[in-house]
C-alpha positions as a printed Julia matrix, in Angstrom:
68×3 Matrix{Float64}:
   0.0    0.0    0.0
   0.86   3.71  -0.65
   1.91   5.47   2.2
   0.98   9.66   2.9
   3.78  11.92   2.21
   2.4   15.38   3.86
   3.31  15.68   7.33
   1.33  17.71   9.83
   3.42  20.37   9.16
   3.01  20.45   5.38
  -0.66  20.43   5.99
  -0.78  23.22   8.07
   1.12  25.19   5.56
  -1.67  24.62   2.84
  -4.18  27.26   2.12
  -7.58  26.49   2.87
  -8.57  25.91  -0.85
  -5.54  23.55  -1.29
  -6.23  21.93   1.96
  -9.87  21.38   0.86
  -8.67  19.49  -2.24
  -6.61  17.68  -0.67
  -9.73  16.27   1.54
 -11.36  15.48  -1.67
  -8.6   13.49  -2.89
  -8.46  11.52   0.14
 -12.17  10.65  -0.06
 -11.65   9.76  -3.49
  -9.53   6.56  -2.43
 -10.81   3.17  -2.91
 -12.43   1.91   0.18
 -10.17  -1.37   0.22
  -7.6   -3.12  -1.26
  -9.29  -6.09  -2.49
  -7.89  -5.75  -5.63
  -4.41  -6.22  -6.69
  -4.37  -3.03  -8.56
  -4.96  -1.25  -5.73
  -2.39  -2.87  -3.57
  -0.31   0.79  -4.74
  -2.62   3.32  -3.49
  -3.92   4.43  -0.4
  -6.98   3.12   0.38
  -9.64   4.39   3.49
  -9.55   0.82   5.48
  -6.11   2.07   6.24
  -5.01   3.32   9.63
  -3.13   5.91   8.31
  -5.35   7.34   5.62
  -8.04   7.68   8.92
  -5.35   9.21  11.17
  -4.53  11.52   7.83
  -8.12  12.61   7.09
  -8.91  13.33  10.95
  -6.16  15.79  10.99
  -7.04  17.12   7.91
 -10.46  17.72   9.16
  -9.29  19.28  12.54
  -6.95  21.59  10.59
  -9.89  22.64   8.41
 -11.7   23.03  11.64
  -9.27  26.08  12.62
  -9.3   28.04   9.19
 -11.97  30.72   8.8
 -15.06  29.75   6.97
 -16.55  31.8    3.85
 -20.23  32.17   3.67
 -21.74  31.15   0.3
């Protein structure tokens, strides 16, 4: 399996826009690794991708929030 490469630190240093993407790509990933072609990626069974996303979302939970 893929590992994460941004640390805490290089998520903090995101804007919030870039941050926000980020949190999309991460709920993009495949929800196991069933498959051998996904034995590459990250996939959200994974520890670390919910230990990632959690601080992603308490990161986002600090930044200011627009108003549509």
């Amino acid at each position: 399996m893929k590992k994460i490469r941004l640390t805490e630190e290089d998520l903090h240093k995101l804007t919030t826009r870039r941050l926000l993407k980020y949190r999309d790509s991460l709920l993009a990933c495949h929800e196991t690794e069933d498959d051998d072609t996904y034995r590459k990626k990250v996939v959200k069974s994974s520890d670390e991708w919910r230990e990632h996303y959690a601080l992603v979302k308490s990161i986002l939970a600090t930044r200011e929030h627009i108003e549509k």
